[in-house]
C-alpha positions in Angstrom: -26.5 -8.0 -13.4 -26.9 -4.8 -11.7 -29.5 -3.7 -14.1 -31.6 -7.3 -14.1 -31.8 -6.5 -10.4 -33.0 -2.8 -11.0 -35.6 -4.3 -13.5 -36.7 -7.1 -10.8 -36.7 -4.2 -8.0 -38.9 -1.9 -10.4 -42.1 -3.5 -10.6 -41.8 -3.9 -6.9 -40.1 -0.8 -5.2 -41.7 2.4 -5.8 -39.8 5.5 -7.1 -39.6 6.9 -3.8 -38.1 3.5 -2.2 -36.0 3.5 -5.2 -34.6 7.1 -4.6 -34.2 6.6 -0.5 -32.1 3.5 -1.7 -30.4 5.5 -4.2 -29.4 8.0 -1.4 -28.4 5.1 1.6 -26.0 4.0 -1.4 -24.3 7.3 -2.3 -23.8 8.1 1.3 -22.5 4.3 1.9 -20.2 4.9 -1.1 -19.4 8.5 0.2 -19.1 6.9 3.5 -16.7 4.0 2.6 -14.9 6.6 0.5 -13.8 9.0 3.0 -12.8 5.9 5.7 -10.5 5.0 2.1 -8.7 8.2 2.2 -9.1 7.7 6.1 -6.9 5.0 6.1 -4.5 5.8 3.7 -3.7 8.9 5.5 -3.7 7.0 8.9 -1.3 4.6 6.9 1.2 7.8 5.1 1.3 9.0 9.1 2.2 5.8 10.2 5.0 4.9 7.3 6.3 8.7 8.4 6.6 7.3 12.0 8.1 4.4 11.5 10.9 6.3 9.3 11.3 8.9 12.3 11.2 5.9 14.6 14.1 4.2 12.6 16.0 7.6 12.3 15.3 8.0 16.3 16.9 4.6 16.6 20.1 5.7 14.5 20.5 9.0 16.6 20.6 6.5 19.4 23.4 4.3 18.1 25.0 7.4 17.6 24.6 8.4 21.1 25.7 5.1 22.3 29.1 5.4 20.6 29.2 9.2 21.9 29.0 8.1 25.2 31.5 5.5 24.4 34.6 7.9 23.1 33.3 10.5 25.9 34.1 7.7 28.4 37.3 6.7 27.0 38.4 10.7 26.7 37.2 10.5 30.6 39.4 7.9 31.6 42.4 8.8 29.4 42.4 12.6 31.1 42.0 11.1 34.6 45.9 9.9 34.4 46.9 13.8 33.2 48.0 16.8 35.3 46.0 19.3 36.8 45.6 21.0 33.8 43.6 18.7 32.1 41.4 18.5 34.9 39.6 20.9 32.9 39.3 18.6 29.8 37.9 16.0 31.8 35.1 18.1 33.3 34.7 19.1 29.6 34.4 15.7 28.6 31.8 14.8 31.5 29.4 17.4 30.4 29.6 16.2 26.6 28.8 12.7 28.4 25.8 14.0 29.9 24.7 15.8 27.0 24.8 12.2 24.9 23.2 10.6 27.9 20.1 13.9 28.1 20.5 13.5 24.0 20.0 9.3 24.4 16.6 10.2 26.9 15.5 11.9 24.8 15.6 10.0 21.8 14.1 7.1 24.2 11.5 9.2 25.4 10.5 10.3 20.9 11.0 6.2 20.9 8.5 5.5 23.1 6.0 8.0 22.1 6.6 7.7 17.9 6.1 3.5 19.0 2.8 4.8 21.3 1.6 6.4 18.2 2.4 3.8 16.1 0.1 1.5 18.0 -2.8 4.4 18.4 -3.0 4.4 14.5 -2.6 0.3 14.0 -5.6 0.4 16.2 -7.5 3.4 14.2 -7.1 1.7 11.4 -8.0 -1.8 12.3 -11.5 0.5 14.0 -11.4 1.9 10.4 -11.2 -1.9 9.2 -14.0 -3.0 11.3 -16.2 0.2 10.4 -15.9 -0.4 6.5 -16.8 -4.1 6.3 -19.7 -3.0 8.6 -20.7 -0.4 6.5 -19.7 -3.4 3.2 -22.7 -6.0 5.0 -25.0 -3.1 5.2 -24.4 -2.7 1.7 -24.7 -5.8 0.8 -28.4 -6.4 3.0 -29.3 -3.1 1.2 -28.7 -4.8 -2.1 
């Protein structure tokens, strides 16, 4: 078909029409190609971020039932002597460390789920760029 089309466009289009074509086409095609491997890379980064995102949400359960035993430690040394006083303060700080340890994994949450929605709208841009550059194509041919 391609071909028939080449034979109807060669009586018509002269070589040097038929050349600039040939060119628009093989940057379209190079064009298209590296939005391709645009997209799939934009895709690979965001798979990775939604693993880390998943594994961020795990660290948090984790922290959760931390701060959980840490409490129940807490409140278990409060009915002690003196002496373990000193456990409870221990036990505090581990609290606070799950609780700075839980921020934290909140905050990598937020910002793995921010950049999660930065590359859904990159590629839906990337989307919207190829099956631009696709009608050009297709008003070319």
């Amino acid at each position: 078909m391609l071909r028939s089309i080449l034979a109807d466009m060669s009586s018509s289009v002269s070589v040097d029409e038929f050349q600039a074509l040939e060119q628009k086409v093989l940057r379209a095609v190079e064009i298209v190609k590296r939005e391709r491997e645009a997209r799939a890379a934009a895709e690979a980064e965001a798979a990775s971020l939604r693993q880390q995102l998943a594994a961020q949400a795990e660290a948090v359960r984790m922290a959760q039932s931390q701060i959980a035993s840490a409490q129940s430690l807490a409140e278990a040394a409060q009915s002690k002597s003196e002496a373990v006083e000193n456990q409870i303060q221990a036990a505090q700080s581990q609290v606070q460390a799950v609780q700075n340890q839980m921020e934290t994994a909140q905050r990598e949450r937020e910002v793995a789920a921010s950049q999660i929605a930065a590359l859904n709208q990159e590629r839906d841009a990337v989307r919207q760029r190829i099956e631009w550059m696709l009608h050009q194509m297709d008003e070319l041919l």
